[in-house]
C-alpha positions in Angstrom: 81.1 -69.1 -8.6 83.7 -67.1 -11.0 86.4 -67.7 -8.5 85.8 -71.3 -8.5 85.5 -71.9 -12.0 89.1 -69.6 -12.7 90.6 -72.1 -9.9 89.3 -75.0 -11.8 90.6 -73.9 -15.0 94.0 -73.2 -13.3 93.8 -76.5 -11.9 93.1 -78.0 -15.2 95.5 -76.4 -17.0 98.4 -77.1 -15.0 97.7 -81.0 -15.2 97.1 -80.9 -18.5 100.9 -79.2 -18.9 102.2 -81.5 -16.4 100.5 -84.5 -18.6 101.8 -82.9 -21.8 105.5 -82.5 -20.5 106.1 -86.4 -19.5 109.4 -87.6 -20.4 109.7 -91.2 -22.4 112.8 -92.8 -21.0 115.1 -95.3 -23.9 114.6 -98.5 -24.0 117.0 -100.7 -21.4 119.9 -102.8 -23.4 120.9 -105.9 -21.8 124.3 -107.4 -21.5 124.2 -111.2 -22.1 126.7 -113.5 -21.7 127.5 -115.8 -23.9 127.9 -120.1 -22.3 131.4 -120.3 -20.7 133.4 -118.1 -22.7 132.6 -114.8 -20.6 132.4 -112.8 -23.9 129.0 -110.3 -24.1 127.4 -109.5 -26.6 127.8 -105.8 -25.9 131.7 -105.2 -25.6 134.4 -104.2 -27.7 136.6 -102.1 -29.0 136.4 -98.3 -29.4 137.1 -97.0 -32.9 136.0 -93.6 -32.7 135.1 -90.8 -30.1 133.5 -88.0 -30.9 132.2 -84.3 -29.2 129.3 -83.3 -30.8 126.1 -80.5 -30.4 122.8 -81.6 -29.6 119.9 -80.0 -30.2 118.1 -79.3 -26.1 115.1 -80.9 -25.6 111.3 -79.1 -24.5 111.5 -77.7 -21.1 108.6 -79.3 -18.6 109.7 -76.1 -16.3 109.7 -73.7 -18.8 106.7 -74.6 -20.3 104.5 -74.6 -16.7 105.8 -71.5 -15.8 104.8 -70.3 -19.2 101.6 -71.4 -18.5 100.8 -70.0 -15.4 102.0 -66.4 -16.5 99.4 -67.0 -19.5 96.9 -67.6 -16.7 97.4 -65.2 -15.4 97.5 -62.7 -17.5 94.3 -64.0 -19.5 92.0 -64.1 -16.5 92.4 -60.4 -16.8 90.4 -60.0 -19.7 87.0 -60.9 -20.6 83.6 -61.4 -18.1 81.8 -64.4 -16.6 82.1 -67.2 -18.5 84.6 -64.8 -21.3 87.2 -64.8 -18.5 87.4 -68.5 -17.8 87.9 -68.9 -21.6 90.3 -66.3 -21.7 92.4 -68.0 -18.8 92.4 -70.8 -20.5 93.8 -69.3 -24.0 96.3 -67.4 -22.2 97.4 -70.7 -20.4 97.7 -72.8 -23.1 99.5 -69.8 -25.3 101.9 -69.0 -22.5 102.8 -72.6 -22.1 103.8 -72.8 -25.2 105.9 -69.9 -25.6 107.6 -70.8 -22.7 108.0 -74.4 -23.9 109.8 -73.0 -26.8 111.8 -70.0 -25.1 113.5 -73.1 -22.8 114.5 -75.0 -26.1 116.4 -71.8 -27.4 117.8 -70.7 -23.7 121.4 -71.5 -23.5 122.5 -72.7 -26.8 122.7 -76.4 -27.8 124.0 -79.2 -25.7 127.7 -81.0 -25.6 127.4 -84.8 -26.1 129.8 -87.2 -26.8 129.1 -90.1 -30.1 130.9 -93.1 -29.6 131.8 -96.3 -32.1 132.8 -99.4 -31.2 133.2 -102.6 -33.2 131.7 -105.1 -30.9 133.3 -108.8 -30.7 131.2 -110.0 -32.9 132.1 -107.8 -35.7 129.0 -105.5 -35.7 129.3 -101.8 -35.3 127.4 -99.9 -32.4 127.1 -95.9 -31.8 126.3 -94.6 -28.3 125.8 -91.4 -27.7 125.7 -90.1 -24.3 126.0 -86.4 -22.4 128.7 -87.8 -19.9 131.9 -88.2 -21.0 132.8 -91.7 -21.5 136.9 -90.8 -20.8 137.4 -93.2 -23.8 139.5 -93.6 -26.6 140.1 -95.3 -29.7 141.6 -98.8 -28.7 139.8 -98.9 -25.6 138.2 -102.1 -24.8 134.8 -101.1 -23.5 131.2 -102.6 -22.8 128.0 -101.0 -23.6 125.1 -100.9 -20.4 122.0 -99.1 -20.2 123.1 -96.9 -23.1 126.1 -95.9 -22.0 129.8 -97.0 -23.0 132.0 -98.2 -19.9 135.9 -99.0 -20.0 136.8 -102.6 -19.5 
């Protein structure tokens, strides 16, 4: 019965990680085109490129990992019905610290910020970990979030 009940706990805790750790992707931006004239309402010129640091995101991966080692190591402690709550502590606290020990890991990330003054006059930013191999006076479009040269 104890050994089912530290497998269900397990169990439980991992989904609830792997539910915790979904990723929400942007929104989609559209190119339209305008009647005849071909023009879209994304495109136009680059006037700045820019390298910048980004702050990483949480880490699914390190955080399940996490979680299991905190598993683990709680269903060590405790007795009967103590040790199921203690595997589920250690779960949760483990997932956690290794949620945050693969936000610090390897510094922050390179992305690149660019501005382009659109045909119509407005200004747009995009910022985007690929290099967009841009440069002022390109004429670009913007798709899916990312800037393309035209």
């Amino acid at each position: 019965m104890q050994t089912l009940l530290r497998h269900l706990a397990v169990v439980g805790l991992i989904s609830v990680l792997a539910l915790l750790s979904g990723c929400e992707t942007p929104p989609q931006r559209q190119v339209v085109y305008s009647g005849s004239s071909n023009r879209c309402e994304q495109c136009g010129v680059v006037s700045d490129v820019r390298q910048i640091q980004t702050q990483k995101g949480s880490s699914p991966l390190g955080m399940v990992i996490g979680g299991i080692a905190g598993g683990v190591i709680g269903n060590q402690f405790g007795g009967g019905s103590g040790k199921a709550l203690t595997t589920v502590a250690g779960a949760v606290a483990g997932g956690a610290i290794g949620n945050q020990v693969g936000k610090n890991s390897g510094g922050p990330d390179v992305a690149w910020q660019v501005t382009v003054k659109l045909d119509d006059g407005r200004y747009a930013t995009v910022t985007q970990a690929a290099d967009p191999q841009v440069r002022p006076g390109d004429y670009v479009q913007i798709r899916d979030n990312l800037v393309y040269r035209l």
